[in-house]
C-alpha positions as CSV (number, residue, x, y, z in Angstrom):
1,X,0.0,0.0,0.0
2,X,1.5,3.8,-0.8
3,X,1.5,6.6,0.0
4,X,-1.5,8.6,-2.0
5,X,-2.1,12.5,-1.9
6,X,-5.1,12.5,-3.6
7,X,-8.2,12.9,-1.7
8,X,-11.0,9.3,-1.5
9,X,-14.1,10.4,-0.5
10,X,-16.5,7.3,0.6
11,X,-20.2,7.8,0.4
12,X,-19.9,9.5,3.7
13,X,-18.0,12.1,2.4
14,X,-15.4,11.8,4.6
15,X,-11.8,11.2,3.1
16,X,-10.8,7.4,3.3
17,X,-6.9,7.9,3.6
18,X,-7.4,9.8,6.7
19,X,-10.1,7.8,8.1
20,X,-8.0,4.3,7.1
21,X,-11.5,2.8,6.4
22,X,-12.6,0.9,3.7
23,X,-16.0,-1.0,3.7
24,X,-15.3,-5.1,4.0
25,X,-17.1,-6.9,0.6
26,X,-20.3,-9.0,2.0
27,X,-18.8,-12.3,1.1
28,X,-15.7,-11.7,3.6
29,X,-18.1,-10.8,6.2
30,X,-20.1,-14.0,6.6
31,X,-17.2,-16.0,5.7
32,X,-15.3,-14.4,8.8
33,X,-18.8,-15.0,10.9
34,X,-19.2,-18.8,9.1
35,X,-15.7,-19.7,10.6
36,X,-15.1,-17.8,14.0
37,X,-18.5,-19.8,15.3
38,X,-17.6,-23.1,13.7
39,X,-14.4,-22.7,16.3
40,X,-16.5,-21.8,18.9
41,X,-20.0,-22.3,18.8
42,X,-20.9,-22.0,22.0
43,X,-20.0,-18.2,22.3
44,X,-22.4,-15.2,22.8
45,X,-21.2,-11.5,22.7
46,X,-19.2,-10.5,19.6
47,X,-17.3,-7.3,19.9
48,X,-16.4,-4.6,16.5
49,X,-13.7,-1.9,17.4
50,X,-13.5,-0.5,13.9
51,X,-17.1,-1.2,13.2
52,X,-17.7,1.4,10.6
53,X,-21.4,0.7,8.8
54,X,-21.4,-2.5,10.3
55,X,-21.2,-4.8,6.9
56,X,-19.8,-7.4,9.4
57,X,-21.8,-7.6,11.5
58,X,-24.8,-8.8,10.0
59,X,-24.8,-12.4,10.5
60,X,-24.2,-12.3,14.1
61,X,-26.9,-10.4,14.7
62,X,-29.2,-12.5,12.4
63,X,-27.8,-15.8,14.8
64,X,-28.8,-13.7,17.9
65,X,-25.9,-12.6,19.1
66,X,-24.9,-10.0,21.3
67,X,-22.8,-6.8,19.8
68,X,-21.2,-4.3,20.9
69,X,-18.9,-1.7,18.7
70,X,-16.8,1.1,18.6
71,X,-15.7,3.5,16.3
72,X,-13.9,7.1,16.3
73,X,-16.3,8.2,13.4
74,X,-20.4,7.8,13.9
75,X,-21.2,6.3,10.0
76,X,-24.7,6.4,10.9
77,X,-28.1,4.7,12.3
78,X,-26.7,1.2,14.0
79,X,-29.1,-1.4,13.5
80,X,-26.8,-4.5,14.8
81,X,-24.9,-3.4,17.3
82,X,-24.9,-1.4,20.7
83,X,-22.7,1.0,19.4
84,X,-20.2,3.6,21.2
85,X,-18.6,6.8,19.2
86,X,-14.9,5.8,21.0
87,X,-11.6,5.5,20.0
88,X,-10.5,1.6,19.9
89,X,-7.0,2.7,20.4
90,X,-7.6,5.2,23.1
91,X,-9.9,3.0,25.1
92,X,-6.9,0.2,25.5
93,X,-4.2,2.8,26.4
94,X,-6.6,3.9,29.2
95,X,-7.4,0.2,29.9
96,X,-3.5,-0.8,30.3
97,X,-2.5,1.9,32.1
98,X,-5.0,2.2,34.7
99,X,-4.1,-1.2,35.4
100,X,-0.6,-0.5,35.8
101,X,0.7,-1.9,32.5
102,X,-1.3,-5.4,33.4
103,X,-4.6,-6.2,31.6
104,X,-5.7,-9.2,34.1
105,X,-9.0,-7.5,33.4
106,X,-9.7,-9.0,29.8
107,X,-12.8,-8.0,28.4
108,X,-15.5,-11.1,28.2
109,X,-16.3,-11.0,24.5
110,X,-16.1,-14.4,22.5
111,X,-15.7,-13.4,19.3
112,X,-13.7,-10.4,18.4
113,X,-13.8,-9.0,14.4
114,X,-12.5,-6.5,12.9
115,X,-11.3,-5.1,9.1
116,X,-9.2,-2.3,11.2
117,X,-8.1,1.1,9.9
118,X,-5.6,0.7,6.6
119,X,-3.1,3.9,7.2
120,X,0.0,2.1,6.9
121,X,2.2,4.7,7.0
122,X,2.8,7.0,10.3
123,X,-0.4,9.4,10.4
124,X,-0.8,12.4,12.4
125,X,-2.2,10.6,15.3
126,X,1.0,8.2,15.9
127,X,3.4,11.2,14.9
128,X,1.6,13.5,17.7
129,X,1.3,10.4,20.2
130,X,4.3,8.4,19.6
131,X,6.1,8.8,22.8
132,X,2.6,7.6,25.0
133,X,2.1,5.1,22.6
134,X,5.4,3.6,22.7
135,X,5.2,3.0,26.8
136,X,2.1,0.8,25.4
137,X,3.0,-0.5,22.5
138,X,6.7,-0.8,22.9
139,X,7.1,-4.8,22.2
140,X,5.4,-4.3,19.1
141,X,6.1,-1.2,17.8
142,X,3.8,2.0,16.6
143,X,4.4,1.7,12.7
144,X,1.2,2.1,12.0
145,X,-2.7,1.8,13.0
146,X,-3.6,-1.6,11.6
147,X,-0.6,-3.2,14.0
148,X,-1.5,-1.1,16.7
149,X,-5.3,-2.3,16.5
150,X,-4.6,-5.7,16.0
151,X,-2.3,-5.9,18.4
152,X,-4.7,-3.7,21.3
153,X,-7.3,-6.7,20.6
154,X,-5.0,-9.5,21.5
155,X,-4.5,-8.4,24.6
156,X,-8.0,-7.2,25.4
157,X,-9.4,-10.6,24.0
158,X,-9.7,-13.4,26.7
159,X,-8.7,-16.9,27.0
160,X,-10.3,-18.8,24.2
161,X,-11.8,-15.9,22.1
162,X,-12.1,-16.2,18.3
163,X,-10.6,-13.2,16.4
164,X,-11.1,-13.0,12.6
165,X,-10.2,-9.7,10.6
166,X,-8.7,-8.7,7.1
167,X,-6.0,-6.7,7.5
168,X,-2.6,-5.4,5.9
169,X,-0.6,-8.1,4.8
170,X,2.5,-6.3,5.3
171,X,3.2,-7.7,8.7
172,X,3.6,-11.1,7.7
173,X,7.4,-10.5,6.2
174,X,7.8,-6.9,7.1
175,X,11.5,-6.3,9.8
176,X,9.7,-3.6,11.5
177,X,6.6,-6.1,12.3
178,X,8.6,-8.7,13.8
179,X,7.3,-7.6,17.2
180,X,3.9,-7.9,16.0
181,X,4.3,-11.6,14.7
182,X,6.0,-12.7,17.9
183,X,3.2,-11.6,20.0
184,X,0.5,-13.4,18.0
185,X,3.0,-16.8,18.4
186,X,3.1,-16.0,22.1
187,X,-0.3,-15.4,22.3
188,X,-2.7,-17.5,20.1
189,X,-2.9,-20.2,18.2
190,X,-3.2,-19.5,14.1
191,X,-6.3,-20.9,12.5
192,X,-6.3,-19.5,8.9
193,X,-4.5,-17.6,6.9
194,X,-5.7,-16.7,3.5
195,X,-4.0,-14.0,1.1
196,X,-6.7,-11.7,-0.7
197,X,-6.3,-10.8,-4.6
198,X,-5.0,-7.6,-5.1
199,X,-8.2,-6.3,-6.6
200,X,-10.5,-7.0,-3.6
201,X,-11.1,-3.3,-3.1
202,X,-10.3,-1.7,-6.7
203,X,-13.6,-0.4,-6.5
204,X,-13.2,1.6,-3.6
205,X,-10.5,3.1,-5.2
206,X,-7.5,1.2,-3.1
207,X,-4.7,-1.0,-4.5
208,X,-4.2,-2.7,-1.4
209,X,-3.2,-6.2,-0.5
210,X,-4.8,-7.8,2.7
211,X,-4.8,-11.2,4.2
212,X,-7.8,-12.8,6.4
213,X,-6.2,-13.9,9.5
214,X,-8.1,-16.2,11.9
215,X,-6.7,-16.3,15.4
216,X,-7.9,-18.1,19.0
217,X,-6.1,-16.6,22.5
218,X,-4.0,-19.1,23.9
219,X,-1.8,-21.2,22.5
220,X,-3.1,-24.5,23.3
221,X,-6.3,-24.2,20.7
222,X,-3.4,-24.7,18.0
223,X,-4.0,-27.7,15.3
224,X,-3.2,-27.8,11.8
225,X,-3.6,-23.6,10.1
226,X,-5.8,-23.7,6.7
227,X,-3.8,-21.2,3.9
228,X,-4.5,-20.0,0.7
229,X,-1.7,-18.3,-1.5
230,X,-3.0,-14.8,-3.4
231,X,-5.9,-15.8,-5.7
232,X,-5.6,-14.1,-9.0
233,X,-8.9,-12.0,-8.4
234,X,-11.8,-11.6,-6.4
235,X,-13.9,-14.5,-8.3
236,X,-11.6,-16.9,-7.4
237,X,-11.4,-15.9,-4.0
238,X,-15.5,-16.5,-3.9
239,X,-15.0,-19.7,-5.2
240,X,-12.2,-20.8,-2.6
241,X,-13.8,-19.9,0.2
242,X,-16.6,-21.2,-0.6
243,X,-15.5,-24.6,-1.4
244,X,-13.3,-24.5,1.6
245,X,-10.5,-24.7,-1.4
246,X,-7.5,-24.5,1.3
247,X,-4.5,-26.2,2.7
248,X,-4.2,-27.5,5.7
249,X,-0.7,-27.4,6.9
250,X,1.7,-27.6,10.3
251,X,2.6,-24.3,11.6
252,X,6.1,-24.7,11.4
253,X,5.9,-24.4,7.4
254,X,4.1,-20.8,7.7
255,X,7.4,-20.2,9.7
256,X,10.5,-19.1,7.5
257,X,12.4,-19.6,10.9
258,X,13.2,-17.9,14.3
259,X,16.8,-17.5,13.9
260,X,17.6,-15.9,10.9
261,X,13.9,-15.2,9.4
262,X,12.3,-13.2,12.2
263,X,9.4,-15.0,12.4
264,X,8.3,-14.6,9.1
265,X,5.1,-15.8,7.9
266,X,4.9,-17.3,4.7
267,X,1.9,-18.9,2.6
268,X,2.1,-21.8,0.1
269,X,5.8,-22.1,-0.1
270,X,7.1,-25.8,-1.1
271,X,9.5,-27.7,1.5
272,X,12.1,-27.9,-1.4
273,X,12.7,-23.9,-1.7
274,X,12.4,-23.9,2.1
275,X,15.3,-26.4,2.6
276,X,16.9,-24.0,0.3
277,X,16.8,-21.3,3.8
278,X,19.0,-23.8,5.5
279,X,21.8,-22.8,2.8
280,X,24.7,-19.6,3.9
281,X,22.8,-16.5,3.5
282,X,24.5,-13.6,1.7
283,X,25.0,-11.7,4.9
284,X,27.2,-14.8,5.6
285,X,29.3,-14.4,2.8
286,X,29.2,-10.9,2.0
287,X,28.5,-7.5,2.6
288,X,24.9,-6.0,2.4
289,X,24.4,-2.8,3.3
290,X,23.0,0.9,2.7
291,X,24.8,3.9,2.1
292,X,23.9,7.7,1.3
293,X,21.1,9.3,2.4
294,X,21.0,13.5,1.5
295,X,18.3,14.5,3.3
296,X,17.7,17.0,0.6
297,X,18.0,15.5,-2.6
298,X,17.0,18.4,-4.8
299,X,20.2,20.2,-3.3
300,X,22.5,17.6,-3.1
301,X,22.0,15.8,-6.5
302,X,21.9,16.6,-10.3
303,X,20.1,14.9,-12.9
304,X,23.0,15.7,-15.0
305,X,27.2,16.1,-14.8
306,X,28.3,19.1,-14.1
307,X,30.7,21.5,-12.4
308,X,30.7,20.4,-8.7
309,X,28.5,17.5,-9.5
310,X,30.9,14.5,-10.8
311,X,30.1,11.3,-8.9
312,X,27.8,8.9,-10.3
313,X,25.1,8.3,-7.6
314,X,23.0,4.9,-8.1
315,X,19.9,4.7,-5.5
316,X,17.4,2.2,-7.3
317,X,18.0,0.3,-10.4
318,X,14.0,-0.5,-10.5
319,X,13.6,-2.7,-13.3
320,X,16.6,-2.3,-14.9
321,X,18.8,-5.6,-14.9
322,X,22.5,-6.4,-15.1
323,X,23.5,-2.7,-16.2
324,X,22.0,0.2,-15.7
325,X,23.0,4.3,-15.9
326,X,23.3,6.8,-12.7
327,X,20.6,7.9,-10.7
328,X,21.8,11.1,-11.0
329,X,25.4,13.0,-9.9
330,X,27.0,13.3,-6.2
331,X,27.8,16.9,-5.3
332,X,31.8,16.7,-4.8
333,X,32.6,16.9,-1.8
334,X,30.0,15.2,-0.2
335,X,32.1,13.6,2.7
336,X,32.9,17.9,4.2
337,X,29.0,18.2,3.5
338,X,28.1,15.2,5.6
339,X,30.1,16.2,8.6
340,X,28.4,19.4,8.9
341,X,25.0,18.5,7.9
342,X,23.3,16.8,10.3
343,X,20.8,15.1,7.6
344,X,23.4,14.4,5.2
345,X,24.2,10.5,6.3
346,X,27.4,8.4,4.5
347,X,26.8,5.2,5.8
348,X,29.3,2.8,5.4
349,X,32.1,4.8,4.1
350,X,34.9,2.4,3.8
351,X,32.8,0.6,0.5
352,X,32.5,3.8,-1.2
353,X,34.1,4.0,-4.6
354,X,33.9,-0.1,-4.8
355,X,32.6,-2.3,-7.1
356,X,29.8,-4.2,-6.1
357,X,26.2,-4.9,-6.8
358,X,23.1,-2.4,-6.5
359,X,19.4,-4.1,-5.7
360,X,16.4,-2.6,-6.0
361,X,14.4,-1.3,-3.5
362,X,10.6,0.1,-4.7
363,X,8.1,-1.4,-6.7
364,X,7.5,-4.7,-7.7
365,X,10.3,-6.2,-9.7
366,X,13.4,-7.4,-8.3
367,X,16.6,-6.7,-9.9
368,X,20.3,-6.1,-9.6
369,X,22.6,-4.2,-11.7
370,X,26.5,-4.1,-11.7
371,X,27.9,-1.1,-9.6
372,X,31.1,0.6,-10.9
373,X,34.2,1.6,-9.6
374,X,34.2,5.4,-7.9
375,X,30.4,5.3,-8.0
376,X,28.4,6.1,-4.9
377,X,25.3,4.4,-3.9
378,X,21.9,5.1,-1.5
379,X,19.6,3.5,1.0
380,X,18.8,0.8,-1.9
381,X,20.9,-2.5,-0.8
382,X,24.0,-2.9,-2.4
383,X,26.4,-5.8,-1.8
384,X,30.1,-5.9,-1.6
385,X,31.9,-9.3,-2.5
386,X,35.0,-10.3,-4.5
387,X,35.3,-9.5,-7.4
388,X,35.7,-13.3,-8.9
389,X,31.9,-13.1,-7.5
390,X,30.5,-10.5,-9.1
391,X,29.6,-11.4,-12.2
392,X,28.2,-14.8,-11.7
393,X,26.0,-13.4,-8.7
394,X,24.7,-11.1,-10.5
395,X,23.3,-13.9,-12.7
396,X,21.8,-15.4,-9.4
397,X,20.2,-11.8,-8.5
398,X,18.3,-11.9,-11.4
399,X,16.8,-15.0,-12.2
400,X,13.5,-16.4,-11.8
401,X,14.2,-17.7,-8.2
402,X,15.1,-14.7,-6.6
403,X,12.4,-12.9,-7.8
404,X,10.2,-15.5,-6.0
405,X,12.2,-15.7,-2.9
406,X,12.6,-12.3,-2.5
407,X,9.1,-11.0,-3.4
408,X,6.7,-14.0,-2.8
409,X,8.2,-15.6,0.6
410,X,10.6,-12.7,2.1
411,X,8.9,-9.2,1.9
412,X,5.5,-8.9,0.7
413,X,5.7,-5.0,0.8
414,X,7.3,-2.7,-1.9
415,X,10.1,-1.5,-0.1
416,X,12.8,-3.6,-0.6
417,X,15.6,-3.2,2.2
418,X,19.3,-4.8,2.6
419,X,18.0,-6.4,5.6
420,X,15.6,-9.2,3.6
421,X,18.4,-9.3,0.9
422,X,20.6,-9.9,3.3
423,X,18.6,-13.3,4.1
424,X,18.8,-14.7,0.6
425,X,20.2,-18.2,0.2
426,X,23.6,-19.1,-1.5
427,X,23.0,-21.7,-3.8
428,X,26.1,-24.2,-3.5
429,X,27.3,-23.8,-7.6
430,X,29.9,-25.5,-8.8
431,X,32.8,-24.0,-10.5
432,X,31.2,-24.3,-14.2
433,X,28.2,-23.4,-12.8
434,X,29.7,-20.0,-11.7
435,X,31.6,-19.7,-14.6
436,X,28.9,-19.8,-17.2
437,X,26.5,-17.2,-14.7
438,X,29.5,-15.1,-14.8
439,X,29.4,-15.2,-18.8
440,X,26.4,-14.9,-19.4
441,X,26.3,-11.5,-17.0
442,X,29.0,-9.7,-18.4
443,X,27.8,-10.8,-22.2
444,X,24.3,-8.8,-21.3
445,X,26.7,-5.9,-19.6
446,X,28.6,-5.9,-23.2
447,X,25.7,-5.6,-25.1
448,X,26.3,-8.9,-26.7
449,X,23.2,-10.7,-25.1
450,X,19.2,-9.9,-24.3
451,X,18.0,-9.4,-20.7
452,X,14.9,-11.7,-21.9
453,X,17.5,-14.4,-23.2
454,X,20.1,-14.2,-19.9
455,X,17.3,-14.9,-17.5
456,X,16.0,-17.9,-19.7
457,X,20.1,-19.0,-19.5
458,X,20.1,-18.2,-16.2
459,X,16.8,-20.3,-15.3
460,X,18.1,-23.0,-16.4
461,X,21.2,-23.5,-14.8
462,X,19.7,-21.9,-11.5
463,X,16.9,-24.9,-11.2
464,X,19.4,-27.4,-13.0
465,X,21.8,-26.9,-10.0
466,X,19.1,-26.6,-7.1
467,X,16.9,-30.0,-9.0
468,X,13.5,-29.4,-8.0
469,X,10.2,-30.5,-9.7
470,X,9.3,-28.9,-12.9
471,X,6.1,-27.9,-11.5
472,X,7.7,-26.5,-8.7
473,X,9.8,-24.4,-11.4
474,X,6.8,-23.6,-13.5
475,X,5.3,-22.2,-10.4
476,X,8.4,-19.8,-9.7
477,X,8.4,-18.5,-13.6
478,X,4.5,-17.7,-13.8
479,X,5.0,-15.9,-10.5
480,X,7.5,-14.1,-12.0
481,X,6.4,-13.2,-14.5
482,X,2.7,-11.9,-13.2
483,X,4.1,-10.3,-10.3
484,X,0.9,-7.5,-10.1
485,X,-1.3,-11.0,-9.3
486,X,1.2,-12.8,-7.5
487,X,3.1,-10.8,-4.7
């Protein structure tokens, strides 16, 4: 989800990228009711905190249940719920802290649902309560108000209470979430978790990507958990739910791994490219690592070479592969400015002026280009290794695989950052192995061969060497090649 300027009115009126809310399709509803009482039938009060025209809670009401919700904006006549004009986020800080940062007092709702605010990004609410909110949410951090919310009705929920929402799916792989992730495995058991197409709410005007997440307090409820990778589109999604179209699976293999992976989740990811996780990562080998942040770009940089302006600068090679051109131009003496500038940050000095690799680090694609000699580079991750490595590494960067480990089991987000690159497997090649990936790179750097052609090359020696099913293999290429659908 970015970061939009323009204004999304809902029929309201009021603006939907300040109010994060974004009304939950009927057929997510009951589904989330459907399941939540099949895990415990027996329950009676549901509770709402972001309960917004109350599309979800319909079917409770219609099974006689009894509601109560909350919301910081009044949408309207309530015809489901016993409904309270209150801030969700507000109500728990007062609730923790008047019990002196102990919440023995659980509330006694059963069932707890919830499509929570989608600002994913630091509003004006966290920026203007971030020290109070931190003494509360410290473990899990204050990135944004989906986390915050979801992570307010864990603790409020009681032994043994069902909570179902569609949310963000950012947390699942995101660094800054592993807090967040730790706390539900320390908390609840996982009962589903099911990746939503990207187009579930193009009609409200948002390219965002959600998951349904299906939790129980207390860690003793946990069984098999019921996944569904990203359905290519709404319809599909129907139909899978629907049919109950899911996989049941341990929860160890929605687990990338505590050690190294912080307690990512991951969805639909075959044993064989997991075992792969058990290989050196690059942070083993190598170095991966940021470098030059301005602060002030429009003073600092030139779009062009110029008098005072020399030094290549590469921050994001996007979808550019193997080779790509500068950014733009490094005022000279950068190193004086950054010692007096307080903004102006050289990270990392000592690998300035090497050769190395530059990654991407927004949008979709993956790639990696070479990075010259007495070039500069920014926040983007950029890896430093010998120089016999290089080439044939950046072969590695750019196939098929990567693009599926990095965007379809490491970081789910579009900011791509050194820290999940720095997770990447090695794969063990052999010494004609290398020496071909090294060709082929330096043949597309030349000018002597496609980008389109290299990856195919590339493709093949990558699975060759790694010898994994061929539907397996099938399964990386489509995904990379749709990556709008897949990721």
């Amino acid at each position: 989800m970015g970061r939009f300027q323009k204004i999304i009115l809902d029929k309201a009126g009021l603006n939907r990228r300040e109010t994060g809310y974004y009304s939950t399709p009927n057929f997510i509803a009951k589904y989330l009711t459907q399941q939540l009482i099949a895990i415990n039938p027996n329950g009676s009060k549901v509770i709402d905190p972001a309960v917004g025209q109350e599309e979800l809670l319909e079917d409770f009401f219609r099974k006689g249940k009894e509601i109560e919700s909350l919301d910081i904006v009044d949408y309207g006549d309530k015809v489901y719920s016993n409904f309270k004009k209150q801030d969700f986020i507000e109500y728990y800080i007062e609730t923790k802290l008047s019990n002196f940062f102990s919440l023995s007092n659980t509330t006694d709702h059963d069932y707890w649902i919830a499509n929570p605010p989608y600002n994913c990004h630091e509003i004006d609410f966290i920026k203007d309560n971030k020290q109070r909110l931190q003494k509360v949410f410290g473990g899990v951090g204050v990135h944004n108000m989906y986390a915050l919310f979801l992570a307010a009705m864990i603790d409020l929920a009681k032994e043994g209470a069902v909570l179902g929402v569609i949310i963000s799916d950012s947390f699942l792989t995101a660094t800054m979430h592993s807090g967040l992730r730790k706390k539900i495995l320390q908390n609840c058991s996982i009962h589903q978790l099911i990746l939503c197409p990207s187009d579930l709410f193009w009609s409200q005007k948002a390219d965002v990507r959600t998951v349904i997440l299906i939790l129980q307090k207390g860690t003793s409820y946990q069984s098999k958990v019921k996944i569904l990778n990203r359905p290519p589109n709404t319809t599909s999604l129907m139909e899978a739910l629907s049919n109950q179209d899911l996989i049941e699976v341990d929860l160890k293999h929605i687990m990338l791994g505590k050690n190294k992976g912080a307690n990512q989740f991951i969805v639909d990811v075959h044993r064989d490219i997991l075992k792969l996780f058990k290989n050196e990562r690059i942070s083993d080998l190598y170095h991966c690592i940021t470098g030059i942040s301005t602060g002030n770009d429009k003073k600092y940089l030139s779009n062009e070479k110029k008098m005072g302006y020399s030094i290549p600068f590469y921050k994001n090679p996007g979808s550019r592969k193997f080779v790509t051109t500068p950014d733009a131009y490094l005022i000279d003496h950068f190193i004086d400015e950054s010692k007096v500038v307080k903004d102006f940050m050289v990270r990392n000095k000592q690998f300035v002026g090497k050769k190395g690799i530059a990654c991407s680090s927004m949008g979709l694609p993956f790639s990696a280009c070479y990075l010259p000699e007495n070039s500069t580079f920014g926040v983007n991750p950029n890896i430093f290794l010998p120089e016999e490595d290089i080439f044939w590494m950046l072969s590695y960067l750019n196939s098929s695989l990567v693009t599926y480990l990095v965007r379809g089991v490491l970081i789910r987000s579009n900011m791509v950052t050194s820290g999940y690159i720095s997770q990447l497997p090695v794969l063990n090649f052999n010494y004609l192995e290398k020496k071909q990936l090294s060709k082929i790179a330096e043949n597309v750097i030349n000018g002597q061969l496609d980008t389109n052609e290299a990856i195919i090359e590339i493709d093949r020696i990558v699975f060759k060497s790694i010898g994994i099913d061929d539907l397996i293999v099938q399964k990386i290429k489509h995904f990379a090649l749709n990556l709008s659908r897949s990721v």
